[in-house]
N, C-alpha and C positions, 0 to 999 in steps of 0.2 A: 504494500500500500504506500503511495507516496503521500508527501505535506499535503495533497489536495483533503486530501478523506482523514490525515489526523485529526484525532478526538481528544478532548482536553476536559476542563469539568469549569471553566468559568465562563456564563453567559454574557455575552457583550452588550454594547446599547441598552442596559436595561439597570432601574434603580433596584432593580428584584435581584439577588444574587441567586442562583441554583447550584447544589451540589448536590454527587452524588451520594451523597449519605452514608452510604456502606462503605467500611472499612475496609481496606485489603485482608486484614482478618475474617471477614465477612463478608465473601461473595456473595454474587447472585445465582445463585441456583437452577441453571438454564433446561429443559429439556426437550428436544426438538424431535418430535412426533410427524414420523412420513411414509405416507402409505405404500411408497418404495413402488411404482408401475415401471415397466417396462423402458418404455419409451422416455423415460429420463435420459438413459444411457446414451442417447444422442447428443447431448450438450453434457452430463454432468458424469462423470466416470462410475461416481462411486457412490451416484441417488442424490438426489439436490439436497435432500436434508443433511445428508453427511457434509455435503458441500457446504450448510449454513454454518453447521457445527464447527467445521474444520475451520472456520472463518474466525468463529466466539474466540475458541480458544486460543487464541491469536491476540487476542485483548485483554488487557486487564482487568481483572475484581470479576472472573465469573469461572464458575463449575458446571462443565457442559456437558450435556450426555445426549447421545443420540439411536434412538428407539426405531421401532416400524412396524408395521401391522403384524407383522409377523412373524413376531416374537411371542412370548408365552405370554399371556395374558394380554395378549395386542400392548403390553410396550406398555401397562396402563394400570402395576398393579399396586397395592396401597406401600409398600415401600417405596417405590419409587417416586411415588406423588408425595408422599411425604418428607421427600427430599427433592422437591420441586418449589422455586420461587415462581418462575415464569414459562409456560407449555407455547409452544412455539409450532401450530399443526398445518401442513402440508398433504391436503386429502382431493380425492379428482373421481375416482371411477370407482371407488369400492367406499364412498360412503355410508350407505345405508349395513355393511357390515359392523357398524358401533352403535351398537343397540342403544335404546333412548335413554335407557336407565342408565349407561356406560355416560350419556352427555348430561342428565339432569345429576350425579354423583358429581362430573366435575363443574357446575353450574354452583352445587351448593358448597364445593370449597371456595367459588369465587366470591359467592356471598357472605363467606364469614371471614373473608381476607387471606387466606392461606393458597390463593392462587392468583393468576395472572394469565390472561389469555389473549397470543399473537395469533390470529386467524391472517393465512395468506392464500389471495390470489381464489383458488376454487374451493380451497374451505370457508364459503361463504354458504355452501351447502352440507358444511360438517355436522356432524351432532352434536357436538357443542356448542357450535357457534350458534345454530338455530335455538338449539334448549335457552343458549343465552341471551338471544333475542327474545324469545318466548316470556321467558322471566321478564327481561324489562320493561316488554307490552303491557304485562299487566300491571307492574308498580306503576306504570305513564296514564294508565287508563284510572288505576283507583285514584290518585292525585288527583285529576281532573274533576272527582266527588267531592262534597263539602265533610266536614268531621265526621257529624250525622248518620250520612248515608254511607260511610265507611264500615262506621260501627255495626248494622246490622246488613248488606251488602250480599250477595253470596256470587260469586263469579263464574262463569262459563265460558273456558277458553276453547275456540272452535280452530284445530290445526285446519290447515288446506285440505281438499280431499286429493290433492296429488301437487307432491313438487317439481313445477315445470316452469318452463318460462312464460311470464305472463304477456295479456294483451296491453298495449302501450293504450288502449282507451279501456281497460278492464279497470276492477276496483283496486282503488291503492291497499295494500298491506301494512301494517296493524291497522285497524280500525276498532273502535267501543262502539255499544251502544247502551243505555241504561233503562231498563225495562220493568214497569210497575204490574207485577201479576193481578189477577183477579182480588186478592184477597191481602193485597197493599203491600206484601213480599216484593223488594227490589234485587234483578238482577242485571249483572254488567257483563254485556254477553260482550268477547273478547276475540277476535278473529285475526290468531296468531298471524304474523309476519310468513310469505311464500320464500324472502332471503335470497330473492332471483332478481332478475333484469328483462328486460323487454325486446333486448339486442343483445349480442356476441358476434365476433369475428375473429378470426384464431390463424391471420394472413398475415402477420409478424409485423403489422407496419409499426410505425415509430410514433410514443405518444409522447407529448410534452406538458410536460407535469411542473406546477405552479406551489407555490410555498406559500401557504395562506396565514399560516401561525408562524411567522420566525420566530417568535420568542420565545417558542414549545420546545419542551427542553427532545422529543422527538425530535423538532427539525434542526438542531444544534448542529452545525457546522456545516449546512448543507445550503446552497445556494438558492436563490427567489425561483430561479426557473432551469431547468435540467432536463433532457430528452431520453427516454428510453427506445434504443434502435430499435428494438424486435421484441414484439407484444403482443398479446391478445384483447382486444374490445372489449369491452362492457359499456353500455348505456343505459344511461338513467332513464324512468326511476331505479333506483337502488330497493326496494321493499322493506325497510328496516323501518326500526323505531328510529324514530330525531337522533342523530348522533350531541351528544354535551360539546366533543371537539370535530371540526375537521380540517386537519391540519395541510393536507395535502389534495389539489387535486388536478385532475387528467383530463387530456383534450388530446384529438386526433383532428385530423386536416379534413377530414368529411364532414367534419359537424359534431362528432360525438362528446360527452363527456361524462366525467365520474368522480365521485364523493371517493379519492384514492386513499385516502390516511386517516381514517376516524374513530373518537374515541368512545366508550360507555361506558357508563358508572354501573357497574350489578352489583346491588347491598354493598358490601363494602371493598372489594373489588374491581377490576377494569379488563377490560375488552379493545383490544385494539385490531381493526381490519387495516390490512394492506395491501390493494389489487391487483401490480403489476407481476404480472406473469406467465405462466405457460410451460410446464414441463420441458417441451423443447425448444424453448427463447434462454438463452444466457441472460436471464434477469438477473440472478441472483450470482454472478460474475461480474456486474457491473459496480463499481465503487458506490454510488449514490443507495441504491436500495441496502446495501449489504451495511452500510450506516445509520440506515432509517432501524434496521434491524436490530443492531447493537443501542442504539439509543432508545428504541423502546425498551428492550432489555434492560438495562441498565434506569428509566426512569421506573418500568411499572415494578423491577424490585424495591426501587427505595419507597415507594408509594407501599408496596407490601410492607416492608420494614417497619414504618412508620407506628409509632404508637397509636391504639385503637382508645379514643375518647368516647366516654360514656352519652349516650345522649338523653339520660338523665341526669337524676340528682337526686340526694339522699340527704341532703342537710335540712334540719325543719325548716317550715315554714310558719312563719308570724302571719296571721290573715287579719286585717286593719278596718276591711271594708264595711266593715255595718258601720263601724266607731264615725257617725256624722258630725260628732265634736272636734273631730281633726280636719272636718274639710269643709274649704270655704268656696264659693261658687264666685268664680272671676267676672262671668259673663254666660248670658243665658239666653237663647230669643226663639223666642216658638217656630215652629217649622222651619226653622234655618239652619244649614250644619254649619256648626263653628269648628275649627279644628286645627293641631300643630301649633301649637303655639312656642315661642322660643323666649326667655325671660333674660333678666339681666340686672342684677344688684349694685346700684351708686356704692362709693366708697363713704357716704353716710351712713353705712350699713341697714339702714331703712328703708329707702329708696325703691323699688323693683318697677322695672319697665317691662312691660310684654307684646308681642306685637303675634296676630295670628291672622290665617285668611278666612274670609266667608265663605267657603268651602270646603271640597274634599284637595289639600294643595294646593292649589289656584284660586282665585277670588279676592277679591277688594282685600287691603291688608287694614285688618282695627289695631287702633295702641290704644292701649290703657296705663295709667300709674295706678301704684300703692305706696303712700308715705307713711306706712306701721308696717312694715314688713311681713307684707300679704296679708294683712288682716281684714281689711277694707281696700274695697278699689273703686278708683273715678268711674264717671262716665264715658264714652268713648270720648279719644281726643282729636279733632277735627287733626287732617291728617293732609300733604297735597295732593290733589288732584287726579295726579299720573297713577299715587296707589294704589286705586282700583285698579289698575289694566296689571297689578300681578299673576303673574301664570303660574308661580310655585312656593312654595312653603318658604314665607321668608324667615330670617335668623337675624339677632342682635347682637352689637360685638360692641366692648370697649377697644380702643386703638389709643396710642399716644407717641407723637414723631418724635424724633432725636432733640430738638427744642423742648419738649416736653408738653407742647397742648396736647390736651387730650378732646376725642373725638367719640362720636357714638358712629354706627355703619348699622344699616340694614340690608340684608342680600335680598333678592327675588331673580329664580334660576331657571331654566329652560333658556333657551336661544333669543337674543342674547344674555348674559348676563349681567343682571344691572345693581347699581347701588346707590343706596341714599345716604347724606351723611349732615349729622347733626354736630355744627359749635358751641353747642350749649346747653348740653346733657339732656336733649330730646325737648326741649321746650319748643324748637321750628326744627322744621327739615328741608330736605332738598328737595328735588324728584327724583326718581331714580333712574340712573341714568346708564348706558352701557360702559362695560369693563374694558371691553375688546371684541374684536369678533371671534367670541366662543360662547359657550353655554353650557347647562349639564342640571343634574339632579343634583336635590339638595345641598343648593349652594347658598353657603357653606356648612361643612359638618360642623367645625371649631374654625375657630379664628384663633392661633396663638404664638403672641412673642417670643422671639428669637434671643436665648441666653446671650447675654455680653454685646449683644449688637445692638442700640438704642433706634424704635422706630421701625425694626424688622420684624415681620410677622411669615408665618408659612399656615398654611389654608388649604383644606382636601373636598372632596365630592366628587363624586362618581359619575359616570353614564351609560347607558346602555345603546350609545350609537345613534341615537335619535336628536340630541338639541347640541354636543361639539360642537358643529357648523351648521352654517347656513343649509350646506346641502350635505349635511348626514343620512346617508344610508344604513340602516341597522344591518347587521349579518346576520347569516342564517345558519346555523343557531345563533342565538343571542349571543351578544362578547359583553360582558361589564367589566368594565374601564377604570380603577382609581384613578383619579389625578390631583397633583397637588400645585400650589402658585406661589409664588411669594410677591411680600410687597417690602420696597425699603424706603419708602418715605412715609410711614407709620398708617398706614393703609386705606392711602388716599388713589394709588394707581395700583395696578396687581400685572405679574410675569403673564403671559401666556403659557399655561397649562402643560405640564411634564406627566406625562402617566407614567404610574409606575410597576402597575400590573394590571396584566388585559388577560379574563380567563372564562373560557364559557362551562368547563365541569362544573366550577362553583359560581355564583352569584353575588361576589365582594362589595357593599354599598355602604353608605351612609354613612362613613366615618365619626365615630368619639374619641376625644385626646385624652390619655388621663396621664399627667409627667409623676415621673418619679418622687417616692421623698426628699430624695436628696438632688434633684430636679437636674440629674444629669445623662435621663433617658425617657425617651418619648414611646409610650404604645397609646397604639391605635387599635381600639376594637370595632370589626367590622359587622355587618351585620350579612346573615345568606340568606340570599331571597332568592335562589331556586327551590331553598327547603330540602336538601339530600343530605346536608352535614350541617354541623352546627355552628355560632357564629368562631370568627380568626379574629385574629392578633398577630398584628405587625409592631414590630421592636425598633426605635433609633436612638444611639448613642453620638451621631454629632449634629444635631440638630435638623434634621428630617434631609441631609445629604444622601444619605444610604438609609435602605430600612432594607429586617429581615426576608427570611420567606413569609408568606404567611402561615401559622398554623390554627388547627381547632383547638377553641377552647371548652374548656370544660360546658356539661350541658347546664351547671346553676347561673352560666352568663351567656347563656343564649337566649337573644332575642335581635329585637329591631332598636336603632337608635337610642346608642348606647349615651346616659348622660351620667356624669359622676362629679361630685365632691368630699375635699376630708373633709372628717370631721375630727372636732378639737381633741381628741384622742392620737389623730394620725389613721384610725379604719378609713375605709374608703364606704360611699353611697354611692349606689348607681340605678338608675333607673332607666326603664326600657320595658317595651313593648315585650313581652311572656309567647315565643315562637319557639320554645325549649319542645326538640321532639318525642321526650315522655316528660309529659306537667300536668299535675293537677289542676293547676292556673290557666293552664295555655288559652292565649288571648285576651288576657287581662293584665292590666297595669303593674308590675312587680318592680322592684327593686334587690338588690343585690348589697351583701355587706359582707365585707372581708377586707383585707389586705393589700397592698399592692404586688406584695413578694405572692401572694396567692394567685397572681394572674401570669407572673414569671415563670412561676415553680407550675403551673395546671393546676392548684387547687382549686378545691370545689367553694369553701369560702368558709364564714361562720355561720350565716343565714340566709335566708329568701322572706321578704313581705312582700304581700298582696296590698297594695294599697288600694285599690277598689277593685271590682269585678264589672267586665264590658257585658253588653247583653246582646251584641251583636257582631260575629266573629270576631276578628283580630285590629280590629277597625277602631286603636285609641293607640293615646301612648306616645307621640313624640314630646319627652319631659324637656321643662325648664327644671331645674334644682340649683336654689342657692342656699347660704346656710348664713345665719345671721350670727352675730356677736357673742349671744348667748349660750350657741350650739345648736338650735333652732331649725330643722330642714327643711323646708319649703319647698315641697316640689309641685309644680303644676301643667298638668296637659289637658288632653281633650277624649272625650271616652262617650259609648253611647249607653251613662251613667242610669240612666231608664227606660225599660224596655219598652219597645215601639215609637219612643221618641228621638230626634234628633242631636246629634252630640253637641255636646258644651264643655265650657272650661271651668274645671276644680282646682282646687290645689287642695294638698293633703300637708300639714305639719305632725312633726315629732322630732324627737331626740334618740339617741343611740341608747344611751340609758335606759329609757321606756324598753325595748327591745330588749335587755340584759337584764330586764330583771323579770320577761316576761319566761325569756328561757330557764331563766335560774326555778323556774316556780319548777314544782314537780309534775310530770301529767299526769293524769288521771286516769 
């Protein structure tokens, strides 16, 4: 292999660093599964899989082993799996000889993490790969249910009645449909994936294959565009469930193309297809795919490796919500949803300003003050003009430049991104005016000053490919986008927009800052709104220049918009929308109380409160929390605090003591 195709472990162009995780002490575990036909022997001496294998072991950090149908136990038996990280299967003309149970067996070690599955080229009709489509038909179909209709549900998954190539105007594959019996029994009739194509052509022309994800640690050191000489066709549709990634993909000079490199999340495992081939084409002779190969290897073990986070949680829970004496009503207006609200505490420590929209997101923005710190609140306060025309959830920030004024800002997000900013601690404002040309979702997560540098701020928010620009196209799957900005003249102008991770497996959004105690490390907790893992945490020690990977956090700080402060003990409060994927709460206003080392280290914390309960799914929850002089918490959002009515804005107080001495009690 020459310098074109070496492989290294540091990702370029990106604030995200990736490693491979595993140690040299700790390979990866390869085993490359090929049903060994004949007509290999025309390009490949010694069976293409031997060919794959003879390649691995070439590379560093892996243990390779290479099987065939035709060994004892087809190549497949529980030792050997159990000394398997990643199964690497190569199958064409003798599929249907790996009986269904041989494919749903390893389906469910992919489901519980102890496997990893490279399907190539015509193992797109293996039995695994189908079982493993199968599965993820149906977790895409029940998702698509509300809680509800989860909990009593009963499913019918209807396979094809024969795997063939389908008609390019026939029905797409997977398809749901949910079906109210006679006697009010619902079922989700599920009509497995055919895992075929519409077209093939096996006349070796040359396809030229497009690098959709460079920053996939798959496409790692492989160039935007590359041609494979001698191929076989596939044309879309592709019959699968939505792929989470698709990293790579293929075009032929007739017109054709194909979804070539994509990824799936099965429970807690991954699936990766990769199309180019043909027993007798020197695919897998070529430097590029034989790379694609090695780096899926090497990414889906350290994805196996990875520590498995609970997506629960076990620490009690304080529930607050009858306790009407703690919560005071900001704002309240019949038939009108109020919602999102974002707060903000004067350095009088009495003070609180709140700004939120007459909407769900978007709509006219209200301010309101409290001068008793949240105790009573004004009337709305006449506001200019332009702030009706918000389009998204605005946010309130103090700022103060190197001179030392100090400044209020309010964001309002979608395309473009605009800001308002007050001289005189919210008593007049601006209009809100554009940043630049960009935009994005919930802008801003936080707003927060730059250690040692007077007047610098750094600022995150997410998108999902729709407000960026003027003329954003979303992808297909979804891509959500961190990005982050800075400002250095105390955050009156802002950078244009640096992303620092773009990921479509998971759903990275809304950014919360919680700094250090000893304030010389930044995490960021994110929130996942595809809902398949639970929320991450990104780590910065010089001041938002570099941040970690992301990883999952524990399931007691899973949720949506994460807001936190200390308290005069040094614990941390956090509050956030209750998306934790086993909760008794789930969908209700919660907060979070532990540590900051508890979020470094993956603890679960000290506690979980309920500070009210929503009575219409997940639909409250983006908090303000400040904390008053006293100790005081104050947090408030918007919730649909009474059932069949329209949400409003609460705010609930307490102290961490309250909470410590409710634990201390004995239970009953």
């Amino acid at each position: 292999m020459g310098s074109a195709v070496r492989i290294g472990f540091a990702m370029v162009a990106s604030a995200m660093l990736w490693s491979p995780g595993i140690a040299a002490d700790a390979p990866v575990r390869v085993l490359v599964w090929d049903e060994q036909q004949p007509a290999q022997k025309q390009v490949y001496e010694n069976f293409l899989g031997n060919a794959i294998a003879d390649y691995l072991k070439t590379r560093p950090g892996f243990v390779v082993t290479s099987v065939c149908q035709n060994d004892p136990e087809q190549g497949l038996s529980e030792q050997t799996l159990n000394q398997t990280d990643v199964l690497i299967w190569w199958g064409h003309v003798r599929q249907r000889d790996i009986k269904w149970e041989t494919g749903q067996k390893l389906v469910e070690r992919i489901k519980q993490g102890k496997l990893s599955l490279i399907a190539l080229h015509s193992a797109h009709w293996s039995t695994p790969f189908i079982e493993a489509m199968n599965e993820r038909s149906v977790t895409d179909a029940l998702a698509r249910l509300t809680p509800e209709q989860r909990k009593s549900v009963k499913v019918e998954a209807i396979r094809p009645e024969r795997y063939g190539v389908p008609k390019r105007d026939g029905e797409i594959t997977p398809s749901s449909e949910l079906v109210t019996q006679p006697d009010g029994s619902l079922v989700l009739k599920v009509k497995l994936p055919n895992c075929c194509f519409p077209a093939y052509r096996a006349d070796g022309k040359p396809s030229h294959v497009q690098t959709l994800l460079p920053d996939h640690p798959i496409a790692r050191g492989l160039p935007a565009k590359f041609d494979v000489p001698h191929t076989e066709m596939y044309d879309e549709h592709f019959h699968v469930p939505a792929p989470d990634e698709v990293i790579f993909e293929e075009r032929w000079d007739a017109g054709e193309r194909f979804r070539s490199g994509a990824v799936w999340k099965i429970g807690r495992g991954r699936v990766f297809y990769f199309r180019p081939g043909h027993e007798t084409f020197d695919v897998f002779k070529q430097p590029e795919p034989l790379m694609i190969v090695e780096n899926a290897c090497r990414w889906l073990g350290e994805q196996q490796r990875s520590d498995v986070v609970s997506q629960g949680y076990t620490i009690p829970v304080i529930d607050l919500a009858s306790e009407s004496n703690r919560q005071v009503i900001v704002d309240r207006e019949a038939g009108q949803y109020l919602g999102h609200p974002s707060t903000l505490l004067l350095e009088d420590g009495k003070t609180i300003l709140c700004v939120y929209p007459k909407g769900h997101g978007k709509g006219a923005i209200v301010y309101k003050r409290s001068q008793d710190g949240g105790l009573t609140w004004s009337e709305r306060i006449p506001v200019p003009d332009n702030w009706s025309t918000s389009k998204e959830t605005p946010t309130i920030h103090r700022v103060i430049d190197a001179g030392g004024k100090k400044r209020l800002i309010v964001w309002s997000g979608m395309f473009p991104a605009r800001l308002a900013v007050s001289e005189d601690d919210g008593l007049s404002w601006s209009d809100l005016k554009p940043v630049g040309d960009w935009g994005g979702i919930v802008v801003m997560g936080f707003v927060e000053s730059v250690q040692g540098v007077p007047g610098h701020y750094l600022a995150m928010f997410h998108d999902d490919g729709r407000y960026i620009s003027k003329s954003a196209i979303p992808s297909k799957p979804v891509t959500f986008t961190l990005y982050q900005t800075n400002s250095t003249d105390g955050g009156l102008t802002w950078s244009a927009p640096r992303a620092l991770l773009a990921r479509q497996d998971v759903h990275l959004c809304e950014p919360g800052l919680i700094r250090s105690p000893d304030g010389r490390e930044l995490a960021v907790l994110l929130r996942e709104n595809s809902r398949r893992k639970n929320s991450h945490v990104i780590f910065s020690r010089d001041e938002g220049k570099t941040w970690t990977d992301p990883r999952e956090l524990p399931g007691a700080l899973t949720g949506d918009r994460h807001t936190g402060k200390y308290a005069p003990d040094g614990r941390l409060f956090i509050s956030f929308r209750d998306t934790t994927l086993k909760s008794s709460t789930a969908g209700d206003w919660v907060a979070w109380v532990g540590t900051y080392d508890d979020i470094v280290q993956g603890r679960e914390g000290q506690c979980r409160v309920r500070l009210m309960k929503n009575h219409k799914g997940a639909d409250c929850a983006y908090p303000g929390v400040e904390i008053l002089p006293d100790g005081t918490l104050v947090a408030t959002t918007y919730g649909h605090w009474q059932a069949g009515e329209q949400p409003y804005i609460v705010s609930v107080r307490l102290k961490l003591q309250e909470l410590d001495e409710r634990l201390a009690k004995p239970s009953k």
